[in-house]
C-alpha positions as protocol buffer text, in pm:
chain_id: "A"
residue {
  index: 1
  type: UNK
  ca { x: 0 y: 0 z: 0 }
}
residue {
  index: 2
  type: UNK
  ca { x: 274 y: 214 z: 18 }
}
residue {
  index: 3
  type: UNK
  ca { x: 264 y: 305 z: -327 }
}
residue {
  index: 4
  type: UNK
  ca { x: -114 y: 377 z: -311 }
}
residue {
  index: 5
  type: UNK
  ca { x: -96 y: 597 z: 5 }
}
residue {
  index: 6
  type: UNK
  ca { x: -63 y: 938 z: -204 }
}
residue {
  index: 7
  type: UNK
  ca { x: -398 y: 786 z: -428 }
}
residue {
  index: 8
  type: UNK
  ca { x: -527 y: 683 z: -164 }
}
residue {
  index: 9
  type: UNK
  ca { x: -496 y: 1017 z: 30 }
}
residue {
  index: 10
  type: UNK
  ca { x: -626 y: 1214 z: -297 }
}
residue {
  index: 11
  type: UNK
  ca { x: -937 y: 1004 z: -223 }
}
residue {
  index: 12
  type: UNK
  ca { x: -958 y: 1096 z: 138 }
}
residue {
  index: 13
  type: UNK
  ca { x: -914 y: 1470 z: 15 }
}
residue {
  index: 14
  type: UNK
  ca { x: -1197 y: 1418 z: -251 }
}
residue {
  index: 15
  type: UNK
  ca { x: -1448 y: 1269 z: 6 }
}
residue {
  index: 16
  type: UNK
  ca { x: -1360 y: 1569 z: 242 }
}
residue {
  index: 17
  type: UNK
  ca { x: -1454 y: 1797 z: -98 }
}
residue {
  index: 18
  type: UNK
  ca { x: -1767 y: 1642 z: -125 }
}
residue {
  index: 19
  type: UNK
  ca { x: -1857 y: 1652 z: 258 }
}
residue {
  index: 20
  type: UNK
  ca { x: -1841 y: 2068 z: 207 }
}
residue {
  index: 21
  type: UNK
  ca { x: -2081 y: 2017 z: -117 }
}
residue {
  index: 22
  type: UNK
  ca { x: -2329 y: 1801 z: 88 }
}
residue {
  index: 23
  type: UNK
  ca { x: -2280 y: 2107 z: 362 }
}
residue {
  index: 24
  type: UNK
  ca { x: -2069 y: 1966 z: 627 }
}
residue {
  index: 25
  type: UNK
  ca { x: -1742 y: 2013 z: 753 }
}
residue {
  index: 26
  type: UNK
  ca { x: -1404 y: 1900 z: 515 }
}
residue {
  index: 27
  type: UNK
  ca { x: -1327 y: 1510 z: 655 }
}
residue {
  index: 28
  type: UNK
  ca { x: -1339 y: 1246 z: 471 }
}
residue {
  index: 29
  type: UNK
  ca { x: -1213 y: 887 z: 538 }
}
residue {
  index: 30
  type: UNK
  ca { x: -1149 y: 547 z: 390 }
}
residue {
  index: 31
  type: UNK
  ca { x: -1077 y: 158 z: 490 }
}
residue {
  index: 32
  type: UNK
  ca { x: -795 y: -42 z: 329 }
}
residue {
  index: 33
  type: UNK
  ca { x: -718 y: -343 z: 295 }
}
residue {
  index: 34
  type: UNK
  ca { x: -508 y: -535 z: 36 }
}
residue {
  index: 35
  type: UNK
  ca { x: -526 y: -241 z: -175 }
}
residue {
  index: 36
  type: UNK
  ca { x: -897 y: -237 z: -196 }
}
residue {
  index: 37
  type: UNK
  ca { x: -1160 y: -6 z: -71 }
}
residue {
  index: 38
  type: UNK
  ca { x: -1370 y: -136 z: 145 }
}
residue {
  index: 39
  type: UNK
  ca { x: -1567 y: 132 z: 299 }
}
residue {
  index: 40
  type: UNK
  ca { x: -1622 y: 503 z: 241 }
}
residue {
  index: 41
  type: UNK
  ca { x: -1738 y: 792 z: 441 }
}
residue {
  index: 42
  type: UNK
  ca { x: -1773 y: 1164 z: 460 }
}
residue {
  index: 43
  type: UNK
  ca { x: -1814 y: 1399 z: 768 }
}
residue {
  index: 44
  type: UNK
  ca { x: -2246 y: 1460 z: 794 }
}
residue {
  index: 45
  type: UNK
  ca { x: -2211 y: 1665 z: 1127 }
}
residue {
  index: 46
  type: UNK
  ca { x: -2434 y: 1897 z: 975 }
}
residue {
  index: 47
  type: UNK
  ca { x: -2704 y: 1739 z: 785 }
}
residue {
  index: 48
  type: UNK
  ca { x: -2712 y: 1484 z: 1038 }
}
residue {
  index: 49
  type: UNK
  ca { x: -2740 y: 1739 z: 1328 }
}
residue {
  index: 50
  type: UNK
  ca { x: -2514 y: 1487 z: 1482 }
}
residue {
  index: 51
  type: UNK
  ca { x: -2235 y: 1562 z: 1611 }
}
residue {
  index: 52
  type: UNK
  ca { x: -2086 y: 1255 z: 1676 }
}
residue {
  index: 53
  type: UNK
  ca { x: -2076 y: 1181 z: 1273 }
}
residue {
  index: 54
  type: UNK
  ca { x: -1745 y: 1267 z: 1229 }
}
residue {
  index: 55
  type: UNK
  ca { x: -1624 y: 1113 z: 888 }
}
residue {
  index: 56
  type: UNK
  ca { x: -1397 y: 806 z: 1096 }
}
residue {
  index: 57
  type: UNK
  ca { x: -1710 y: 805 z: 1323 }
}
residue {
  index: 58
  type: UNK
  ca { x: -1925 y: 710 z: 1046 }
}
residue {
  index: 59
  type: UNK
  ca { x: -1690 y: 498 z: 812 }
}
residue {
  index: 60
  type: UNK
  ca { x: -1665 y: 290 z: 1187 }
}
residue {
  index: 61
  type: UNK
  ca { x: -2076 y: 232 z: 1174 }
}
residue {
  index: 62
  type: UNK
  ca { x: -2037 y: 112 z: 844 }
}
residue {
  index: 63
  type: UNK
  ca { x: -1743 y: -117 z: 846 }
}
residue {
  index: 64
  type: UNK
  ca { x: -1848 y: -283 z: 1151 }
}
residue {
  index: 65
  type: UNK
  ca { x: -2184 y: -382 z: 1045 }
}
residue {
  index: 66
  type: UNK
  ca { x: -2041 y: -525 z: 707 }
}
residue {
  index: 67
  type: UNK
  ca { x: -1725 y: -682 z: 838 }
}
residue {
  index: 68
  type: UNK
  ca { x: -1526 y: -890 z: 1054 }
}
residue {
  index: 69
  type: UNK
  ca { x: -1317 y: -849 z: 1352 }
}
residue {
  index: 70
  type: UNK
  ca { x: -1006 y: -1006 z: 1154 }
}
residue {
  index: 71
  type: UNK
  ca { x: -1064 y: -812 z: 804 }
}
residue {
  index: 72
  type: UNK
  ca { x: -1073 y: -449 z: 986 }
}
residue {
  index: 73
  type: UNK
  ca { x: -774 y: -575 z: 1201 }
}
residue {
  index: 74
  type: UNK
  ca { x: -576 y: -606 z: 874 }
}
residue {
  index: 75
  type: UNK
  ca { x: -696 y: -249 z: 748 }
}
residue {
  index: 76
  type: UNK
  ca { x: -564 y: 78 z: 714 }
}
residue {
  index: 77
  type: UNK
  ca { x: -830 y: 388 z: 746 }
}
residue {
  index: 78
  type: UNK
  ca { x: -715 y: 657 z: 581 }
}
residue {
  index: 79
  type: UNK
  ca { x: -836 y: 1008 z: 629 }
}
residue {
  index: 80
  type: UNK
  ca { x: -793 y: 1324 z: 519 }
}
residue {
  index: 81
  type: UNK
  ca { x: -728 y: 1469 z: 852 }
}
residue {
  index: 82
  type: UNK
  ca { x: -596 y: 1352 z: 1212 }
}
residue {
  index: 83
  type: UNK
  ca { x: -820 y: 1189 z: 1421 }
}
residue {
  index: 84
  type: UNK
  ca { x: -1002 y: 1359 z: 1740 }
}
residue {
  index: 85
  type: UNK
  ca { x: -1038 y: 1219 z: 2067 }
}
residue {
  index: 86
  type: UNK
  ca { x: -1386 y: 1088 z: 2003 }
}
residue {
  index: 87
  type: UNK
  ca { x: -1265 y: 898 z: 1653 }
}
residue {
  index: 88
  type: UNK
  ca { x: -923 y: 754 z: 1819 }
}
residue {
  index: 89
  type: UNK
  ca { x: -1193 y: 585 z: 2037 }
}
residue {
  index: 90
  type: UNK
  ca { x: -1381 y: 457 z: 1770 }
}
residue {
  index: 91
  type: UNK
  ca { x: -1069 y: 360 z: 1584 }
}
residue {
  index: 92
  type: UNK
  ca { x: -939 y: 156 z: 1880 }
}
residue {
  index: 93
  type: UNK
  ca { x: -1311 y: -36 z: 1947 }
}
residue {
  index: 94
  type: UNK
  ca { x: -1338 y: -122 z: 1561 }
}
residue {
  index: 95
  type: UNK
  ca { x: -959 y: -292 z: 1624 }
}
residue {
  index: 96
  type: UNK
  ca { x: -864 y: -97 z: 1299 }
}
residue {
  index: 97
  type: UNK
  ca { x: -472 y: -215 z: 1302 }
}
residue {
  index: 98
  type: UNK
  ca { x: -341 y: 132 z: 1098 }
}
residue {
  index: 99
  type: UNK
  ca { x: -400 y: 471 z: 1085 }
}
residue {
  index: 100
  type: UNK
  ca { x: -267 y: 709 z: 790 }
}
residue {
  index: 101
  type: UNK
  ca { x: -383 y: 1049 z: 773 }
}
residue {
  index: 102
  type: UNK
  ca { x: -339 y: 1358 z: 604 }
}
residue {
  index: 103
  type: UNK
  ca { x: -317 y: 1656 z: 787 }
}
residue {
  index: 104
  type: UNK
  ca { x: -223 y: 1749 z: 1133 }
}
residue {
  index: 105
  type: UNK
  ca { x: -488 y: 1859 z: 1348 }
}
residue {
  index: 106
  type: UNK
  ca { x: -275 y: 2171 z: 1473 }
}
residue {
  index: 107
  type: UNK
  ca { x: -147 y: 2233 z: 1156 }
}
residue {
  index: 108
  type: UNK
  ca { x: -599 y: 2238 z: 1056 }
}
residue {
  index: 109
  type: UNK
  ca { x: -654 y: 2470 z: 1356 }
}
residue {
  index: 110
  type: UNK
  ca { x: -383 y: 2697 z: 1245 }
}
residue {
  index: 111
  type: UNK
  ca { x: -600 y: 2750 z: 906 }
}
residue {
  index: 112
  type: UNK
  ca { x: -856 y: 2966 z: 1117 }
}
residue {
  index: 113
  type: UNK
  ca { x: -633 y: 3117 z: 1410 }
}
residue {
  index: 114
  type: UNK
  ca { x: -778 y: 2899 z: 1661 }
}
residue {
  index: 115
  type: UNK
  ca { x: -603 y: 2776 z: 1934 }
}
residue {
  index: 116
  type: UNK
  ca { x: -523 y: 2417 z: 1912 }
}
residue {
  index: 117
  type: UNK
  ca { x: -687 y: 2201 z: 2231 }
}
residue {
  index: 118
  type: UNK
  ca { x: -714 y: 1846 z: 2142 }
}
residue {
  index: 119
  type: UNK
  ca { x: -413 y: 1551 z: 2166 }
}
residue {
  index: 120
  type: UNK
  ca { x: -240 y: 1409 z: 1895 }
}
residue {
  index: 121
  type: UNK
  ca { x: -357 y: 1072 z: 1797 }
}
residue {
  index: 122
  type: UNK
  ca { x: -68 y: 916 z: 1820 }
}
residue {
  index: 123
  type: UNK
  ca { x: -40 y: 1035 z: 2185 }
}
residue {
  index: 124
  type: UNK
  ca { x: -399 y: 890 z: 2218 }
}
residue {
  index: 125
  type: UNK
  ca { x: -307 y: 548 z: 2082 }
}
residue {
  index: 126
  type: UNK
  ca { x: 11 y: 574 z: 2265 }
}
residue {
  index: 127
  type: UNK
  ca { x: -169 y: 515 z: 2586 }
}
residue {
  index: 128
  type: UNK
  ca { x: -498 y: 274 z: 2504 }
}
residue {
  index: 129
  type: UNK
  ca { x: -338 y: 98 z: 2172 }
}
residue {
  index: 130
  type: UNK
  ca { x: 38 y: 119 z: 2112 }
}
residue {
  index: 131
  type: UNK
  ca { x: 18 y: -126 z: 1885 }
}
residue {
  index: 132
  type: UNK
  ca { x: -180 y: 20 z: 1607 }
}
residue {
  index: 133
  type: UNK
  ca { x: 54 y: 180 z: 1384 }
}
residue {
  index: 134
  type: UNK
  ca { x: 2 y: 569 z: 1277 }
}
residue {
  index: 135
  type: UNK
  ca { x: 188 y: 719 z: 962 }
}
residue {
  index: 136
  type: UNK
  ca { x: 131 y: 1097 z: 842 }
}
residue {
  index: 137
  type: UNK
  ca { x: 124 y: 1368 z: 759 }
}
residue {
  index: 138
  type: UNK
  ca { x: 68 y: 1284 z: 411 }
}
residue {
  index: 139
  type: UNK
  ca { x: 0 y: 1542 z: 89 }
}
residue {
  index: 140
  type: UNK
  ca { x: -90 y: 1745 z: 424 }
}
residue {
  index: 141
  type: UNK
  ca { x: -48 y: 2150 z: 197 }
}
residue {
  index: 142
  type: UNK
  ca { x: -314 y: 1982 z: -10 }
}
residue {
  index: 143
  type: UNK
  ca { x: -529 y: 1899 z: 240 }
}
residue {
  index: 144
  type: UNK
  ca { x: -482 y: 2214 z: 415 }
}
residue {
  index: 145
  type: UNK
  ca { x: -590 y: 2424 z: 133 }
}
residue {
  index: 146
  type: UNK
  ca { x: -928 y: 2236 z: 183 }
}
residue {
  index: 147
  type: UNK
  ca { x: -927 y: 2355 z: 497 }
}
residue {
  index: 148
  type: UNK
  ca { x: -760 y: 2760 z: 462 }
}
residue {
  index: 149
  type: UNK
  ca { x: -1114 y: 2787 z: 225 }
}
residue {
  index: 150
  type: UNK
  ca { x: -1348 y: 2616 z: 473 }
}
residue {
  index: 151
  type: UNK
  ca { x: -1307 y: 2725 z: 820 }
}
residue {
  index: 152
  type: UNK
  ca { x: -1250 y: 3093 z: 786 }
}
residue {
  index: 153
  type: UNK
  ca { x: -1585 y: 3146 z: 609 }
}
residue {
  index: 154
  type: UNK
  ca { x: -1741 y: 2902 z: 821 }
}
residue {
  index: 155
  type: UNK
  ca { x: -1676 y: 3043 z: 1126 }
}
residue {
  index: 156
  type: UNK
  ca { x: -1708 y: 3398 z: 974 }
}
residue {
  index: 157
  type: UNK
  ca { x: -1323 y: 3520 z: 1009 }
}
């Protein structure tokens, strides 16, 4: 998958794209596994007036209804941005084995001026999963630029 990771992370980016058309916020995520998509999902904070549907939050509800505890072990979810707190969780109680994502939370918070609170996931997983492996940044200025045109608007700065 190595090879695929910068694909891979253009999809993440794409889904994140398409969460802002559907009018939510710019995450987007993706399960791996032998090369092969498996599951897809887009942040629906918004529309769902939810907001525990966090793009890794939902692509969670989906993989573990449609598969098993060994297949999502031996996947990678990609996503276009860090994890949170709340998705780390999720992440850990789906047994997802790998994490790759795009761009750094602080580096996200830094597109709006806002003041960076949360911990990085690998700090997270650190202490309740060491053993799930965490790569990124990855194609993170491209992601960001998602983000530098979202948030400021959004949030009316």
């Amino acid at each position: 998958m190595p090879d695929q990771i910068e694909e891979l992370m253009a999809r993440a980016y794409a889904l994140a794209r398409s969460a802002v058309a559907h009018g939510n916020h710019p995450f987007g995520a993706l399960l791996v596994k032998d090369g092969e998509i498996l599951v897809e999902a887009e942040n629906e904070v918004v529309t769902t007036r939810d907001v525990t549907r966090h793009a890794e939050t939902a692509l969670v509800a989906k993989a573990t209804m449609e598969l098993d505890g060994k297949t999502l072990a031996a996947s990678t979810l990609v996503t276009s941005t860090e994890p949170c707190i709340m998705c780390c969780g999720a992440i850990h109680w789906a047994g997802i084995g790998r994490i790759v994502f795009g761009v750094r939370a602080q580096q996200m918070v830094r597109t709006f001026d806002g003041e960076y609170r949360g911990i990085p996931c690998r700090d997270v997983f650190a202490r309740i999963n060491p053993e799930v492996e965490i790569n990124g940044p990855v194609l993170e200025n491209e992601g960001l630029q998602t983000h530098a045109e979202f948030w400021p608007e959004f949030l009316g700065r």
